[in-house]
C-alpha positions as CSV (number, residue, x, y, z in Angstrom):
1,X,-1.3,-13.2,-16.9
2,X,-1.6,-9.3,-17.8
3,X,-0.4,-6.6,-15.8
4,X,-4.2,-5.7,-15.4
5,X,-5.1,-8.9,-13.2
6,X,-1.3,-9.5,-11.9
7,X,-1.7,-5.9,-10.1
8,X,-5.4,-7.0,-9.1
9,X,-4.7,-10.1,-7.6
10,X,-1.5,-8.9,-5.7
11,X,-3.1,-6.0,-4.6
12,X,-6.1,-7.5,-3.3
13,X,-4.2,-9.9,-1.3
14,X,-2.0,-7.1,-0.1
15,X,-4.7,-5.7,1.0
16,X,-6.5,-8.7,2.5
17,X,-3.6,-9.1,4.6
18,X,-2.7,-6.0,5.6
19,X,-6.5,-4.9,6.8
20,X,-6.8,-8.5,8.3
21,X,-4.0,-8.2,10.4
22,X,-5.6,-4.4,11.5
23,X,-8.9,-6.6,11.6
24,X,-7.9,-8.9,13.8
25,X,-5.9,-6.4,16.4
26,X,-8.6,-4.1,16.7
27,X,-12.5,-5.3,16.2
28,X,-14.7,-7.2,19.4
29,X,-13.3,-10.6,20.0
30,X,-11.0,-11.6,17.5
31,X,-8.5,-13.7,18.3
32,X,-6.1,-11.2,18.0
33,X,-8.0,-8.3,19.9
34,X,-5.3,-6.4,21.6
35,X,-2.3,-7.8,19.9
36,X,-1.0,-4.2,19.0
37,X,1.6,-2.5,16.4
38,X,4.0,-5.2,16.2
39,X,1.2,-7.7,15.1
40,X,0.2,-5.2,12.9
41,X,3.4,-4.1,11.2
42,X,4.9,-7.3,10.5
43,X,1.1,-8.4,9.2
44,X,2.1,-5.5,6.6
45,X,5.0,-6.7,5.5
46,X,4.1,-10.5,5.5
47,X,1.1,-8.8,3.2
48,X,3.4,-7.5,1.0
49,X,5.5,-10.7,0.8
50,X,2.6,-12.9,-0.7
51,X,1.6,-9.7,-3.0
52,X,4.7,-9.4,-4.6
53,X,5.4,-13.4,-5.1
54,X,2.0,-13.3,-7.0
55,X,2.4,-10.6,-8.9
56,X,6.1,-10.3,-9.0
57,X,6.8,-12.4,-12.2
58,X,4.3,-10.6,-14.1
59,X,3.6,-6.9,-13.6
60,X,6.9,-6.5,-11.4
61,X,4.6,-6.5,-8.3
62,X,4.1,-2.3,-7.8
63,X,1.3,-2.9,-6.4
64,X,1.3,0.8,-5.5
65,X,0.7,4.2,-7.7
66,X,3.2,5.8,-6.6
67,X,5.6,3.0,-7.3
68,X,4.3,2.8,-10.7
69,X,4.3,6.8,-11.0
70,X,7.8,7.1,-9.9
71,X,8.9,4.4,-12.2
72,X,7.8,6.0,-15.0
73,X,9.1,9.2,-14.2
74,X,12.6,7.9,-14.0
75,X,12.1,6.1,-17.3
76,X,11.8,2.3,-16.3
77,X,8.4,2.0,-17.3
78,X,6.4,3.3,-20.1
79,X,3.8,5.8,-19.6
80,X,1.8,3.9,-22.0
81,X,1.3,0.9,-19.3
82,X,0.8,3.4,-16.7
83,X,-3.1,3.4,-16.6
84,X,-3.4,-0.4,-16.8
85,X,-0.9,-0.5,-13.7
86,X,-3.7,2.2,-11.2
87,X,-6.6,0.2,-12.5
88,X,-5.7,-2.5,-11.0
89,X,-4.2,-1.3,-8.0
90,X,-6.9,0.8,-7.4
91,X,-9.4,-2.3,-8.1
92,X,-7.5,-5.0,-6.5
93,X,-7.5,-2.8,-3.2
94,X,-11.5,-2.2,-3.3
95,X,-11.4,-5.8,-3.5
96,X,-9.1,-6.7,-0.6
97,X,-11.2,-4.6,2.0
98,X,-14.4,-6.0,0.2
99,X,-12.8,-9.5,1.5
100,X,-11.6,-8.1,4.8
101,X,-15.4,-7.2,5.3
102,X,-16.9,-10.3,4.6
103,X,-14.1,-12.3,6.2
104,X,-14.9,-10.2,9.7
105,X,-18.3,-9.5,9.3
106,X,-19.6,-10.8,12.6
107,X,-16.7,-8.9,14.3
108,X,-17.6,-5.6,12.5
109,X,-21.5,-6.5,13.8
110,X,-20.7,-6.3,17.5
111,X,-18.0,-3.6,17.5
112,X,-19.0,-0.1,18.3
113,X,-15.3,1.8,17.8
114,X,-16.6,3.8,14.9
115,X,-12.6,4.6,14.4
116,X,-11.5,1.4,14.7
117,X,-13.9,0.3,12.1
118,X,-12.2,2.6,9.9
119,X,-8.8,1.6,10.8
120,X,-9.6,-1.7,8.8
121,X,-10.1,0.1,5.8
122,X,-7.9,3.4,5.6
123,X,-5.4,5.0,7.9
124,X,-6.3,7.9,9.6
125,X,-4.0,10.5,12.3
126,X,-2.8,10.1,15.9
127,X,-3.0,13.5,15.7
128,X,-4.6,15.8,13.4
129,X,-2.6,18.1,11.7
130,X,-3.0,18.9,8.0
131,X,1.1,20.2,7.4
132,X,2.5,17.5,9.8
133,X,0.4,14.7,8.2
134,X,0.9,15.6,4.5
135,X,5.0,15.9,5.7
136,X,4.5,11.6,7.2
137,X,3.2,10.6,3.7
138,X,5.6,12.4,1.8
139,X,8.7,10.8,4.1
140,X,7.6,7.4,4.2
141,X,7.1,6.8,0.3
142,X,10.2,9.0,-0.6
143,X,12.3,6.3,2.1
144,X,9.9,3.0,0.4
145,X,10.4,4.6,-3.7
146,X,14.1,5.4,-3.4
147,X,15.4,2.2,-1.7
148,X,12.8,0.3,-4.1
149,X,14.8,2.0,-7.1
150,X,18.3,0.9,-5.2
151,X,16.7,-2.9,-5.1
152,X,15.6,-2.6,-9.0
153,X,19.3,-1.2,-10.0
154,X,20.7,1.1,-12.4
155,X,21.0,-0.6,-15.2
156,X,17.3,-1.0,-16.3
157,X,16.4,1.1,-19.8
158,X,13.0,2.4,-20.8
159,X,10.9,-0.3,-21.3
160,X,7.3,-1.0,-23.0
161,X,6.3,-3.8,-21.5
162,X,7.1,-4.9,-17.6
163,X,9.9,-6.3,-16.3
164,X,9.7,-8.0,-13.0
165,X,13.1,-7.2,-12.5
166,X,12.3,-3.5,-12.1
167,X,10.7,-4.3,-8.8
168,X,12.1,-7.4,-7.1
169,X,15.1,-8.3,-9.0
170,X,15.8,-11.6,-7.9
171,X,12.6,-13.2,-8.3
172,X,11.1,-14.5,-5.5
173,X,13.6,-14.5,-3.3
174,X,13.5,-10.7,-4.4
175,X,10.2,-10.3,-2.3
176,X,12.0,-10.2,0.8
177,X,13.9,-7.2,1.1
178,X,10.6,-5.1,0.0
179,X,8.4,-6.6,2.6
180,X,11.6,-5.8,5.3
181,X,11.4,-2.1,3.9
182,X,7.9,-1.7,4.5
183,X,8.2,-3.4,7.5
184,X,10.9,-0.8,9.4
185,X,8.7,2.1,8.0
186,X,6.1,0.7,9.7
187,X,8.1,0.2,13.0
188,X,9.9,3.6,12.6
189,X,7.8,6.0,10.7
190,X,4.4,4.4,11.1
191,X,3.2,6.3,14.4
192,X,1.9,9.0,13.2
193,X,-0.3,8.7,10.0
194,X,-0.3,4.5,10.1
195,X,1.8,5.1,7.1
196,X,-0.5,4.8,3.9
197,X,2.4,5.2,1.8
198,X,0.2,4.0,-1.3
199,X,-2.7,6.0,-2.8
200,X,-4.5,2.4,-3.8
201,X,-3.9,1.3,-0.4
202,X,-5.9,4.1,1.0
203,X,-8.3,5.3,-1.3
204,X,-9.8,2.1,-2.6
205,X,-10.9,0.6,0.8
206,X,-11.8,3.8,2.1
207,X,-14.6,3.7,-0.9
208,X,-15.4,0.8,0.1
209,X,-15.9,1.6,3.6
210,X,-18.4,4.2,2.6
211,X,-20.1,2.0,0.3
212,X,-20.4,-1.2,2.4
213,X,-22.9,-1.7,5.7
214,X,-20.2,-0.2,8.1
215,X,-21.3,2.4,10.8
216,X,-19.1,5.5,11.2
217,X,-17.9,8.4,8.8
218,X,-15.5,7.9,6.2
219,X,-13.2,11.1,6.8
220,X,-13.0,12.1,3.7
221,X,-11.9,15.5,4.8
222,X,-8.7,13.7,5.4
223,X,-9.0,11.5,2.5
224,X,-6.6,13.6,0.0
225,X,-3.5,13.5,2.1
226,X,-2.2,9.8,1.7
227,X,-2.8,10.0,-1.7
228,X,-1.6,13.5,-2.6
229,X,1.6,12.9,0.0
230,X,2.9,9.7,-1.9
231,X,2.6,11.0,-5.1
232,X,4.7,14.0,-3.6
233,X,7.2,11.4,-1.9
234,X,7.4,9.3,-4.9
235,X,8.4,12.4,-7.2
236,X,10.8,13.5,-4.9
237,X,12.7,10.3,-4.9
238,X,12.4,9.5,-8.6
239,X,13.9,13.0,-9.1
240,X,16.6,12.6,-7.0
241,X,17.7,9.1,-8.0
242,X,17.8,10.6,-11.3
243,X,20.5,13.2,-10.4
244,X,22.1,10.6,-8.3
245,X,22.4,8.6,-11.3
């Protein structure tokens, strides 16, 4: 399997997931109308779990542009495979809310919370401040890059083609401790921007959600801060664990 299709397919079911679970908590009569942040945060992680395991063995499971971005940076990737890694991402998560969509269509019919709507595709403020929100993105991926590069190790070289090791380490198994990370940044630092923390994650359903038969405005005024805040957050950590090193 490429990297191309490994990044699609984990992607898209990271994104399946982790919208589902937002789905399912927020829209008109689901089963899990109501359920709240818990449900919704450990839906995230789980998400990330099964997105890793698929892709894990043969991309290294980024999943994520700033991942990939901060991998590179610190030399245990090759630019070169850099623009195969965002297509995908970028793809696979335009197809995960495409699926999200047609999996709660009925629920999206007969639900008039404009926001909520949204919420199933992108994240969006508790409250909306341009400084404070930018500051959320940027925290959150520096804490999910620089523990990532602490679960891939030191001892990883420049390489040309992937190795899984340089994002789960132990194979399977290895899938764990990234879906617990994502998982306390949901619980901890989640509150206020619903914690993008990927640009992929963000961006790709939130064309969707402009594209699709969904009522309610896209906020793209808004759209440029979790994408511009993890690349920020992603730099900062790859540059530290550089000097660290």
């Amino acid at each position: 399997m490429s990297i191309f299709i490994a990044e699609l397919l984990g992607t898209m079911l990271l994104i399946l997931l982790g919208n589902g679970v937002v789905a399912n908590v927020v829209l008109k009569n689901t089963k899990g109308n109501g359920s709240g942040w818990i449900v919704i945060t450990t839906g995230w992680a789980l998400a990330v779990f099964v997105g890793v395991v698929v892709a894990g063995p043969y991309s290294g499971a980024h999943l994520n542009p700033a991942v990939t971005i901060a991998l590179a940076v610190a030399g245990k990737i090759s630019w070169d495979i850099v623009p195969e890694y965002l297509a995908g991402e970028l793809l696979g998560a335009m197809l995960g809310a495409f699926l999200v969509w047609l999996f709660y269509k009925d629920h999206f019919k007969i639900t008039d919370d404009e926001g909520g709507k949204l919420a199933c595709f992108s994240t969006g403020p508790a409250i909306k401040n341009t400084f404070s929100n930018l500051i959320s993105e940027i925290i959150g991926t520096f804490v999910l890059v620089f523990v990532i590069f602490y679960f891939a190790g030191p001892e990883l070289d420049i390489i040309g083609d992937v190795d899984s090791r340089a994002i789960i380490g132990l194979g399977s198994i290895g899938a764990l401790p990234v879906a617990f990370l994502v998982w306390v940044i949901g619980l901890s630092l989640g509150g206020t921007t619903g914690y993008a923390i990927n640009p992929a994650r963000d961006l790709g359903p939130r064309i969707m959600h402009a594209l699709l038969p969904v009522k309610g405005n896209s906020d793209w005024g808004y759209a440029w801060i979790p994408v511009v805040g993890p690349i920020i957050g992603c730099l900062l950590a790859a540059l530290l664990y550089l000097a660290l090193l």
